[in-house]
N, C-alpha and C positions, 0 to 999 in steps of 0.2 A: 489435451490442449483445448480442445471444444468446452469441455466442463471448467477451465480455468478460465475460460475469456468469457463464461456464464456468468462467476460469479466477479469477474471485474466490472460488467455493466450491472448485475444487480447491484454492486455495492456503489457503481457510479449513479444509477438510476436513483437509488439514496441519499447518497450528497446534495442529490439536486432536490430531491421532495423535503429532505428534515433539515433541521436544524442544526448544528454539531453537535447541541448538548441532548440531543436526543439520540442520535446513531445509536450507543452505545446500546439504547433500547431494543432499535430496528436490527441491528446483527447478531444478537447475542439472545438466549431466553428472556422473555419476559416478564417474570415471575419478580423483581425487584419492583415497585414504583417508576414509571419509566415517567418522568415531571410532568405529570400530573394529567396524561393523556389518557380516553377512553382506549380500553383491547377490546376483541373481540375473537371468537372462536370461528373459521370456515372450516364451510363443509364443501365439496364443488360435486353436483351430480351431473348426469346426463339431463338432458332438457325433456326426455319423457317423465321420468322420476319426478321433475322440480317438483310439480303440484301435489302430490303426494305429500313430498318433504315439507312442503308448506302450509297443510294440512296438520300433519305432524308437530309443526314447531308450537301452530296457535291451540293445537290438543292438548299442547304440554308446554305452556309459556315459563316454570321455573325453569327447567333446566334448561329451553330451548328459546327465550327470549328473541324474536328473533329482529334484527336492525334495519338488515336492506336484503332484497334479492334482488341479481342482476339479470340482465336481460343475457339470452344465450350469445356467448361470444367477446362480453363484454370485462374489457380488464378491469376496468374502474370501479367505485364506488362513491359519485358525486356528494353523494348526503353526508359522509362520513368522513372523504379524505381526495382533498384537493390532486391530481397528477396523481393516483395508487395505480398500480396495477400488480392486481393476484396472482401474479406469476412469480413475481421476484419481490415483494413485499412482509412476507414471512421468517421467519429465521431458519426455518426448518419445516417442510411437507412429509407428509405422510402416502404412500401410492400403494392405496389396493388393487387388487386385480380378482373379479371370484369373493368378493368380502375377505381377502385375504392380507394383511400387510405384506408387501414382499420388497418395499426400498423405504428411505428417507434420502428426500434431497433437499438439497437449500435453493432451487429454479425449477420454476416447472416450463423454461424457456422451448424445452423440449420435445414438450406434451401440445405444442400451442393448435396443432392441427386438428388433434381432440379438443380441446376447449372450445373448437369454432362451435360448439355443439353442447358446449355443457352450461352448464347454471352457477354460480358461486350464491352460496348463501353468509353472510356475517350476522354473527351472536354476540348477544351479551356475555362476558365475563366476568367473575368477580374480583380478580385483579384491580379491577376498575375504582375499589370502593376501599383498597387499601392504604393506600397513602387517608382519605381521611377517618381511617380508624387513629392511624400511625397519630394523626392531627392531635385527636381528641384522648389520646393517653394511651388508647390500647395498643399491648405489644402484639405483634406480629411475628408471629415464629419462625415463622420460613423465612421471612426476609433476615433478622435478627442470625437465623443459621444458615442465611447466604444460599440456602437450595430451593428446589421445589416445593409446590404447597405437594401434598400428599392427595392423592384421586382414587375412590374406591368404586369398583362397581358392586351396585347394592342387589338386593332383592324385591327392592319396589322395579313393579314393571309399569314403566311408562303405560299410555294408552294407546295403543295400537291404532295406523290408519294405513291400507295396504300394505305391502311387501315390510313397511317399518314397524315392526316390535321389539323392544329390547328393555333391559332393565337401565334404571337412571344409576348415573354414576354421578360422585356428591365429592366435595371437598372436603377437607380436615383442616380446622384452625383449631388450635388450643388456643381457650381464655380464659383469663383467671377469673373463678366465681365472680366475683368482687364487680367486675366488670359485663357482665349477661346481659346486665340492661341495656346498659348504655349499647353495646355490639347489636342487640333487636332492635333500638330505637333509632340508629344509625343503618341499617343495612337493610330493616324493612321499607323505606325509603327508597330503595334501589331497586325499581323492578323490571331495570334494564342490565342487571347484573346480579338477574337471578331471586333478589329482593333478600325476607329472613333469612336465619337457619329452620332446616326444614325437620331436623331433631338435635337436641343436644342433651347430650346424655352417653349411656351403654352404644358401643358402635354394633355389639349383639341386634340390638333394637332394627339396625338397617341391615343385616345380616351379613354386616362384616366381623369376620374370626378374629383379628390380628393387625393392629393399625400401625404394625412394623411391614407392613407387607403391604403398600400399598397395588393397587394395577400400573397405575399410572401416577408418574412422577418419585417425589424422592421422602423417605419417611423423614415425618417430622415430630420432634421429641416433646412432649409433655411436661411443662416447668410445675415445682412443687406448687398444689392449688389450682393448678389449671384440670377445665372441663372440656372434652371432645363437643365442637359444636361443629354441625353439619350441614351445608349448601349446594344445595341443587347446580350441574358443573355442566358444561356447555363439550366438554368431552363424551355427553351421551351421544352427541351426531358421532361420532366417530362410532360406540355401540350401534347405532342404527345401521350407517354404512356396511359393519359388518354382517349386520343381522339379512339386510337387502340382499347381500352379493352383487352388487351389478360385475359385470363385464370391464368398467374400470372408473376409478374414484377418486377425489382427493381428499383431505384433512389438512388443517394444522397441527404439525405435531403439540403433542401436549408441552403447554409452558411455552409455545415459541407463540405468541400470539399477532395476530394484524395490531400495529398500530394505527388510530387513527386520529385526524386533525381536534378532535372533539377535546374538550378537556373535561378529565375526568368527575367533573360535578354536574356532568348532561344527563351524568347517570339517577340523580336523583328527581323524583315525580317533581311534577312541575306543572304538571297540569291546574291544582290548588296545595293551598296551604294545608299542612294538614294539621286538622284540628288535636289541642292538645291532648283529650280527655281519648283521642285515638291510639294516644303512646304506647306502645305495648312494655310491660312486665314480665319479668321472668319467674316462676316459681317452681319449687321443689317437690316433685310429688311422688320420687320412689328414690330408696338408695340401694337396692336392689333388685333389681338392675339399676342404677344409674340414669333418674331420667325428671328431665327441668322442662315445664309446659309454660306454655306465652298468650296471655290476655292484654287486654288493653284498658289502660285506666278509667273508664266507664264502665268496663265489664266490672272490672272488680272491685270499683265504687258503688256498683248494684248489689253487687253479691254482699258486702259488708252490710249495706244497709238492710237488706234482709237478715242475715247471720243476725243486727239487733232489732228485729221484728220478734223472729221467733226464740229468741232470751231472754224475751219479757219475764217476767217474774209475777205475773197478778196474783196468783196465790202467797205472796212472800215465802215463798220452800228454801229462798236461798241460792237458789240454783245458777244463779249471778257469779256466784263464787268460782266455779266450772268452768265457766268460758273462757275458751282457748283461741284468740283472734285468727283467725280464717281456714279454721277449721272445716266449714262447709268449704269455703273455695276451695281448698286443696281437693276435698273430696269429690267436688263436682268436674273441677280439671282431668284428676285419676279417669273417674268414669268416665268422662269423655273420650278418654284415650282406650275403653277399655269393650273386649269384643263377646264376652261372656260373663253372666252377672248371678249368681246368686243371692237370694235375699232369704232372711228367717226374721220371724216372727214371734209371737208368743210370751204373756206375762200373764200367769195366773193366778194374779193373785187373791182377786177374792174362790177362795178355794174352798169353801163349802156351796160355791153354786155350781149350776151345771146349766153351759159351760163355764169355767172359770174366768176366760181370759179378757182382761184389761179393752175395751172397746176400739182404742185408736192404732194400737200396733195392723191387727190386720186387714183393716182398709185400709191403711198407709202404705202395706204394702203391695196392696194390688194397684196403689195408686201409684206405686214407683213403677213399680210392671209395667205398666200401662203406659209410663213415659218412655222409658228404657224402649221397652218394644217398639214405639213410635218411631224410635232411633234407631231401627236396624238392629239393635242389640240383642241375641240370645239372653234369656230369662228364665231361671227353675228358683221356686218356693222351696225351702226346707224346715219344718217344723215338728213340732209334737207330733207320735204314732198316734196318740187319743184323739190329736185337734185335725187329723186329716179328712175327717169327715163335715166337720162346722168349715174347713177351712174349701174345701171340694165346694160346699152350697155357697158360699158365698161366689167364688172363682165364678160358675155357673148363674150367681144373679148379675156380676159384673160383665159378664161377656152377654146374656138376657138385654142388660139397660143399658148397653154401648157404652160402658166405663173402659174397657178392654177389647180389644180388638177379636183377637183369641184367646183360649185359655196356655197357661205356661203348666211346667208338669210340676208337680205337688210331691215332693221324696219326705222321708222321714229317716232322721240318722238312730241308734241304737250306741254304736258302738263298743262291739263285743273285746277288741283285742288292741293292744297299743296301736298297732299299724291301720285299723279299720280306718281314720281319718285322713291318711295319704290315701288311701285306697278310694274313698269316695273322694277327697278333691281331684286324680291325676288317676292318667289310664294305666291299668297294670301296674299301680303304685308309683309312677317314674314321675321324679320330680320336672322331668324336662320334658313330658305330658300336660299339664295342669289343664285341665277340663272350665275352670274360670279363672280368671284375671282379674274379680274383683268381690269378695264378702260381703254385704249390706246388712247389718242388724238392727230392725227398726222396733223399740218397745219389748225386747227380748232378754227375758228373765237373765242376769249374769252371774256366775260362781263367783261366790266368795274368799276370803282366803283358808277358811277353815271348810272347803269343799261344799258347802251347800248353800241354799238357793233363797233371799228372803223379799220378803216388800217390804216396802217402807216404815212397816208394826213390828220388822225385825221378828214376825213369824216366816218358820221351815217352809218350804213350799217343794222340797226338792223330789218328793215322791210325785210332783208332776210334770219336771221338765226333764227332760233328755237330754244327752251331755254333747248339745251342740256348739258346747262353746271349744271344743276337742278341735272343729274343723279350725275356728281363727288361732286356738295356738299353734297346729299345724303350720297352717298357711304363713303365719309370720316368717316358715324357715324354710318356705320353696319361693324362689327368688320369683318375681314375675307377679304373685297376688299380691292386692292388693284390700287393707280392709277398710269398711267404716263400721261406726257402732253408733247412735241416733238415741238418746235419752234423755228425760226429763228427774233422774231424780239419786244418780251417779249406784244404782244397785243393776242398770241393765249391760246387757252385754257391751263391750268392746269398752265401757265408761272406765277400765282399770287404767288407761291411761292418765286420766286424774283424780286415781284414787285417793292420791294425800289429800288435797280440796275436799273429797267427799265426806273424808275420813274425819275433816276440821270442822269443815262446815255443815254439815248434813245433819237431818237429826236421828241416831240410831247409826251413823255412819261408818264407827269402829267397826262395827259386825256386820253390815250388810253391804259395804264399796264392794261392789264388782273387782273382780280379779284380774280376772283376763283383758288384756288392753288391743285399740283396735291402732290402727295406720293413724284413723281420722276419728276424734270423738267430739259428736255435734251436741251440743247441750240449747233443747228445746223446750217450750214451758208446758208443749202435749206434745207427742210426734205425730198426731194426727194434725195438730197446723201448722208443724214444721212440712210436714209433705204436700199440704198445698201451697205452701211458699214455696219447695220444692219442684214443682210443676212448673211451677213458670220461671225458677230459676233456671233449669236446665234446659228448658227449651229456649229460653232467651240465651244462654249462654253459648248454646250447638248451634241455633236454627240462624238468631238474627243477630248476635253478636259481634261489633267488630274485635277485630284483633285476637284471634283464637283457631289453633287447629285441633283437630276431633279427629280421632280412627269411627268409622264405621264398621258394622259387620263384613265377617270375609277378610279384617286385616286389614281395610282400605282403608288410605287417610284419603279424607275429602279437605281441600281446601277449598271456601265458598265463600261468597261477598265477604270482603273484611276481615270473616272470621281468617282470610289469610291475608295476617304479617305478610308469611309466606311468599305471595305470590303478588300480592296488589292488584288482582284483577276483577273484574265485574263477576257476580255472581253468575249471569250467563254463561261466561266462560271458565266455569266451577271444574279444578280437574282432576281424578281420582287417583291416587298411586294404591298398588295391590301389593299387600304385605305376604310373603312367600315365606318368611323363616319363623320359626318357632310363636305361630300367633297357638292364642289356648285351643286345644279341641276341643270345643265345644259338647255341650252333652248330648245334645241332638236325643231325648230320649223320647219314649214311646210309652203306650202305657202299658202296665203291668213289668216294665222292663224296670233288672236289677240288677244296681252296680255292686259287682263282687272281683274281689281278687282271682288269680289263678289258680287251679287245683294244688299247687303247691302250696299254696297260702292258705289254705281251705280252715284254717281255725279264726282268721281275721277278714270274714266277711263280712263284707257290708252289706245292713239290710236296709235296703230305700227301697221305697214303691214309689211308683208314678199312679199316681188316682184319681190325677183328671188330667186328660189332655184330650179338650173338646174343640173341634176344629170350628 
């Protein structure tokens, strides 16, 4: 009887706050467009906890945006909604006890003696920002299949502030390629409901197995063409609460959300206009795994206009011909995202001198080292067994004249046995190891298709390169790397990507086009000033660019000034998620240390040395 005369004053309590055509929002899940009002997510703790939790939210403003806290005791929430009160304004609660769920009710009329005592906090939702996707063309799945949006708990872990640690749990909309843009350009706007997608792409990527399973909520089906894109979900307070344990707790249950009087376009920045050339972009940078990165049309207005810096042609070689538009961006986006870098070097071809090799390949590569490294990112050289001695004194005068900070370790591949090239990319040969996540070939001699090696005079040169181009056909077939290849004259490594171009336009091109093709093939007019265009491209794209997210070392996506769609917040308030599922292990090597297969493998060892690693 007591719980039936609960829910006749919540539902009278209702009558009198909404509207008719809204009830249907206030009693029922929230997960449709409820006309056209802001939701939000509550969390309710005890009032020792608040400030913690407060701590917490502005730690981690995607997932935990947070709207109002109220004062201990307090039903209401004036900012938000005229006569509410958090007791009976929900559709559905959630009551831990111990961080444990152990009820759902629809009143917390019950609890009210505890509440004299507790805190309610209200979040941003992305419900919020649905109806004007729905506006502007995009379908909407969950609502289209009448259920829940689908909620995963991920492996990015929040940022810890007391008793609160917990991984971020993200939503799932499918959207059709077609539409990526416009969905970043619409919902980075929002960063009172979370703002972008925080990946779209492999749900691998966030270390979700299986997006028929979600934690929370009801699975939502993928239409032909549609991509998994991913947002930061206000259902992580719920994760925290359990992570805390208090003594006793509330939530919203998922999809039952607070409606509030706001209407749902409070949810877009408003603070300024935001400038056009801010817009963000979607772009494609791996198909396997499955994974779409986001700039913003300034960014990639700069990077093009470099990409035709260094295409110049002043020599007329042709090389014009090559160019594959945004070929650097893509390759600079990968990198961004990427936690372990190897780079090789090496073209020698004037081959009656000693040493042989080409002058711009390997400064260019210490110069990429050198930025990479700036950026948190693990970094190893792999070149020529001959050239690791010329390639050691230079490392040594770089790290001498502060070009490099430290030195990175210096391998040399051989390749004795089919397998020897999984065996040096990935630990113990396992594809689901990979040691890097991203190939760099800057000025490095390329196979032919008749297996040897030439310059531009269409002379042999192959008695002096080593067959590292083994490692990028490898890599092409372990999901996760990723390559570029960086030449001037379509004979160097990774340039088999536009071989037919080299092959038409090139001179000598039938016989000397590079074979092997890379992810990303940059055509530059030296690549020693393709990589000081380089330098400042990457850093302007990671450090100060708007509209762009980066993984750092360790797996971490930082979102920072602008560069987060993300999150739209000031770069002071920059905030890290830690990637826990399958980031690359890194080589972490040492010197004199050597990557070799298992004693079982013992005919397919790989012979790399590390011969310089000068702290």
């Amino acid at each position: 009887m007591f719980q039936a005369w609960q829910g006749i004053r919540s539902l009278t309590n209702s009558i009198q706050r909404y509207p008719v055509q809204r009830l249907v929002c206030v009693k029922a899940t929230t997960t449709r467009p409820c006309s056209g009002y802001q939701q939000a997510n509550v969390v309710i703790l005890h009032k020792s906890l608040a400030d913690d939790f407060e701590a917490f939210c502005h730690a981690n403003p995607s997932p935990l945006p947070l709207l109002y806290r109220s004062q201990p005791g307090e039903w209401g929430c004036p900012p938000l909604a005229a006569d509410a009160d958090i007791r009976v304004d929900c559709p559905q609660y959630c009551v831990f006890k111990d961080g444990l769920l152990v009820s759902r009710v629809s009143s917390l009329m019950s609890y009210s003696g505890q509440l004299q005592d507790m805190v309610s906090f209200y979040l941003g939702c992305s419900f919020s920002f649905e109806r004007t996707l729905r506006k502007a063309g995009v379908p909407v799945r969950n609502v289209e299949q009448n259920c829940n949006v689908s909620m995963f708990r991920t492996s990015l872990q929040c940022r810890g502030v007391g008793q609160f640690q917990c991984p971020m749990v993200v939503t799932m909309r499918p959207v059709p390629e077609e539409k990526l843009d416009l969905v970043a350009q619409i919902t980075h706007l929002t960063p009172l409901a979370h703002g972008g997608p925080i990946h779209i792409g492999d749900p691998a990527v966030l270390g979700i197995q299986d997006v028929s399973r979600p934690e929370y909520g009801d699975p939502v089906a993928l239409g032909p063409g549609d991509v998994p894109a991913f947002w930061a979900c206000g259902v992580t307070g719920v994760e925290a609460v359990q992570s805390c344990k208090p003594p006793l707790a509330f939530t919203h249950s998922p999809g039952c959300m607070f409606l509030t009087d706001r209407q749902d376009s409070s949810v877009f920045a408003s603070t300024s206009t935001p400038e056009p050339d801010q817009c963000p972009l979607t772009f494609s940078i791996s198909q396997q795994p499955l994974h779409f990165s986001v700039a913003s049309k300034a960014v990639v207005q700069s990077i093009r206009d470099l990409e035709k810096i260094i295409g110049e042609d002043p020599g007329e070689r042709g090389i014009r011909a090559l160019f594959v538009q945004d070929e650097l961006l893509r390759s600079c986006l990968s990198l961004s995202h990427s936690s372990s870098v190897l780079i090789t070097t090496g073209f020698p071809t004037h081959y009656k001198h000693n040493p042989p090799e080409e002058t711009d390949g390997p400064p260019g590569a210490i110069a990429i080292a050198a930025t990479l490294q700036a950026l948190q990112k693990e970094v190893a050289i792999v070149t020529d067994h001959r050239a690791l001695e010329m390639n050691q004194r230079i490392m040594e005068d770089a790290v001498k004249k502060g070009v490099i900070k430290t030195a990175v370790p210096l391998l040399s591949y051989q390749g004795n046995s089919p397998d020897s090239a999984l065996y040096f990319l990935c630990h113990n040969g396992d594809h689901k190891k990979p040691r890097f996540d991203h190939l760099v070939a800057i000025e490095r001699s390329g196979r032919a298709s008749d297996g040897n090696y030439y310059n531009m005079r269409g002379v042999n040169i192959k008695h002096l390169v080593d067959p590292i181009d083994d490692l990028f056909i490898t890599a092409s077939t372990i999901p996760g790397i990723s390559t570029t290849g960086i030449g001037d004259g379509g004979n160097e490594l990774g340039m088999g990507k536009v071989k037919e171009a080299v092959r038409e336009h090139m001179p000598n091109g039938s016989l000397i086009a590079c074979d092997v093709a890379a992810d990303f093939a940059i055509t530059a007019d030296t690549a020693f000033r393709f990589t000081m265009s380089r330098l400042e491209l990457i850093l302007q794209c990671l450090l100060q660019a708007k509209g762009h997210n980066c993984k750092q070392k360790d797996g971490c996506l930082r979102f920072d000034q602008g560069l987060c769609i993300m999150n739209c917040i000031p770069y002071s308030q920059a905030v890290c998620y830690c990637r826990t599922v399958s980031p690359p292990q890194t080589c972490s090597l040492k010197q004199s240390d050597t990557l070799s297969p298992t004693s079982s493998h013992h005919e397919s060892e790989v012979r790399a040395e590390v011969v310089s690693c000068v702290s």
